[in-house]
Every structure is written in C-alpha cells, then in structure tokens.
C-alpha positions in Angstrom: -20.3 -9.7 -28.4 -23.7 -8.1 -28.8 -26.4 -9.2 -25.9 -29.7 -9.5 -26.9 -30.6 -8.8 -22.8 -29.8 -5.4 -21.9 -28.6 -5.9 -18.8 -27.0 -2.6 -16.6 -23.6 -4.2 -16.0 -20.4 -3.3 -13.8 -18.5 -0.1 -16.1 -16.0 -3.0 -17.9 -13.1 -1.5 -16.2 -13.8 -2.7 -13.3 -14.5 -6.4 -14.0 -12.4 -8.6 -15.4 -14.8 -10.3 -17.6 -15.9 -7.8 -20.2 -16.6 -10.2 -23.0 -18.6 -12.7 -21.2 -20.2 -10.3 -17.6 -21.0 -12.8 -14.8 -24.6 -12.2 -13.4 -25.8 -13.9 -10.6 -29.4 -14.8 -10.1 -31.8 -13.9 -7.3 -35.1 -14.5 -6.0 -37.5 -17.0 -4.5 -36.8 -20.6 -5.2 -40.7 -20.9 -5.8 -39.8 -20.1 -9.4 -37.9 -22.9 -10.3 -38.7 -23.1 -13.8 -38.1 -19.1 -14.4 -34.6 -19.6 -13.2 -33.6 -22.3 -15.1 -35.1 -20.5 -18.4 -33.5 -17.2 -17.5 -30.2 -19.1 -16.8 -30.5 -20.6 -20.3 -31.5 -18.0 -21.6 -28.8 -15.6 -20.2 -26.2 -18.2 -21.1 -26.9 -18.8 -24.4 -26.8 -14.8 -24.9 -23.1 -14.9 -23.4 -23.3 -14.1 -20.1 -21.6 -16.6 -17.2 -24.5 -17.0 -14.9 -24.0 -18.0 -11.2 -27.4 -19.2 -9.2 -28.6 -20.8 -6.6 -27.4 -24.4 -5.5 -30.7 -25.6 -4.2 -34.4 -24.8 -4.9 -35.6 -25.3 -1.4 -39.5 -24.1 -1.6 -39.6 -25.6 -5.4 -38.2 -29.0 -4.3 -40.0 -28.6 -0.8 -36.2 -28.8 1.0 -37.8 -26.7 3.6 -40.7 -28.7 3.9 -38.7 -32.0 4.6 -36.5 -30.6 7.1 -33.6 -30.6 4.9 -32.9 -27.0 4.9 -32.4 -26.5 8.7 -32.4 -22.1 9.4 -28.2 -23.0 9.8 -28.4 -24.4 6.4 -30.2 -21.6 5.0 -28.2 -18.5 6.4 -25.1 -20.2 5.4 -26.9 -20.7 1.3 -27.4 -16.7 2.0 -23.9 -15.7 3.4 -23.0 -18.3 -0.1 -25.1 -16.2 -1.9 -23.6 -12.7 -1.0 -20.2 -14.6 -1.8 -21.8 -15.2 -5.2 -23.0 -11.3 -5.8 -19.5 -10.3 -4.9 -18.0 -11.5 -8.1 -20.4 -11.0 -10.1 -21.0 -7.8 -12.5 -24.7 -7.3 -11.6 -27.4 -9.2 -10.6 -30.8 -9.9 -12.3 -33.7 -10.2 -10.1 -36.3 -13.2 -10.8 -39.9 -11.5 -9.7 -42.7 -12.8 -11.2 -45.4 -10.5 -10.4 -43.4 -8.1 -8.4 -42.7 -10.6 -5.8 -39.2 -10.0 -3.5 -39.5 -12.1 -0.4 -36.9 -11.2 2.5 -33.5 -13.4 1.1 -34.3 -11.0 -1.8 -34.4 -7.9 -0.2 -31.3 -8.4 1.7 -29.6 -9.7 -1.7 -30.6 -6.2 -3.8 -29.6 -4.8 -0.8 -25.9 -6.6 -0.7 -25.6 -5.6 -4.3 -26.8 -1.8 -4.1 -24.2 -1.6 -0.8 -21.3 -2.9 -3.4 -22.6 -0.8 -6.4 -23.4 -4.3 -8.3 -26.0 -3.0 -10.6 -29.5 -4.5 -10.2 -32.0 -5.8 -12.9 -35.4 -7.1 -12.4 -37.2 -9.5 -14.7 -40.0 -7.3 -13.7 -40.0 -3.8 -12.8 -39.1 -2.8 -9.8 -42.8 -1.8 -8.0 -41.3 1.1 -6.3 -38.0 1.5 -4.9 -37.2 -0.6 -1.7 -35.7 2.4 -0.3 -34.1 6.1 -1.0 -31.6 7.8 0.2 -34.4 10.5 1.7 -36.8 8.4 3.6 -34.1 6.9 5.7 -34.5 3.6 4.3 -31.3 3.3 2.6 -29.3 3.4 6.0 -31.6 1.2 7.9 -31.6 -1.8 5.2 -27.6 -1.4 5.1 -27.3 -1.7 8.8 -30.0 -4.5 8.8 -28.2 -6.3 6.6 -24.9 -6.1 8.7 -26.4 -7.1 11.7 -27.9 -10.3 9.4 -24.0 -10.8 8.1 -23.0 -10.7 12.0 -25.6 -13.2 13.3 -27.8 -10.8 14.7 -31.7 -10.1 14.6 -32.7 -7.3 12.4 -34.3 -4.2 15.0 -37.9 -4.3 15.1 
C-alpha cells in the first residue's frame, strides 16, 4: 500500500505489521482537534494509529480534579506501553510546541529506536550525542519510569 504520509517507519523486518505500520500519537492534549484530524487522517491513509485515552487540558480533566498526578503518571507509563508497539511515533506540535510528557515520550522512543516524526519540524534537536544531553534525558527518563524526581 502506497502512503500518501511519509512517515520514517520501523525497517519492516522488524515489525510485524508491514502492510498497515502502527504509529502512536504524541503531544499536548491542548490540540484536541489536531489529533483527531491527524488520527483520521493517518487512518484513512492505512496506518493503525494508537493515541491518547483522555484529552485532559482540551476537556479541562486537570482542571476539574479528575486527573489526579497518580492518574497522569500512570496515562504516561500507558503511554510508553503504547510507543513500545508501535513502528514510530508522530509528534503533534503546533508551532514547535513539546511540553514535558513530550519530551520524555520522544525520548522513550529514541531510547528504543522507534523512529520519530513531527507534524512540525523539529526546532532543533532536544539533545546529541556530544553535548551530553542524550545520556542525561535517558537517565531522567529512568528515574521518571522508577518513581523518582528528575535531578535538578
């Protein structure tokens, strides 16, 4: 099947889903309506798109009390879950914007070679392996995974 997104995909020996790739969806539940057109959009064009259960700043979940900070690590930890099967991830960033759950979610993805795409372009990578940011972002994100506070 031809894709009319290009999306940088998984090589198709290593997933089991080389005629229909499963991409999972990141970025700030702010952009409710960008998600549900990209997930349309990526579905109609044959891709099986996994993304987010609950849009907790676009429905105002976080406002209400709803999403508790248990609640939202465990939709995070859910999320990694989700990256892991997926064969790449496509970033949702209008206007360059990657809040902190987005950060650590490229980051899950580039730890696991899950290849990253952006709806818009990346301003800059987060990190390289010569600045030293690589590591630190890796190890942040374990110590996030583990239940503990990132180092200051």
């Amino acid at each position: 099947m031809k894709h009319m997104y290009k999306l940088k995909l998984r090589h198709p020996s290593k997933s089991p889903n080389a005629d229909f790739p499963v991409v999972t969806l990141c970025g700030s539940t702010r952009f409710k309506s960008e998600f549900e057109a990209v997930c349309r959009d990526l579905t109609c064009d044959g891709y099986i798109v996994i993304t987010v259960g609950l849009f907790g700043h676009a429905d105002g979940e976080f406002d209400s009390g709803f999403i508790t900070p248990e609640l939202k690590r465990r939709l995070d930890l859910m999320h990694f879950a989700k990256i892991s099967m997926s064969d790449a991830i496509y970033v949702i960033n209008p206007g360059g914007y990657i809040g902190e759950s987005t950060k650590r979610e490229i980051t899950y993805a580039r730890m696991y070679d899950i290849p990253v795409n952006f709806m818009e372009k990346e301003r800059g990578p987060m990190f390289s392996e010569s600045n030293g940011l690589r590591d630190r972002a890796f190890a942040d994100l374990r110590r996030f995974i583990e239940g503990e506070a990132p180092e200051a």
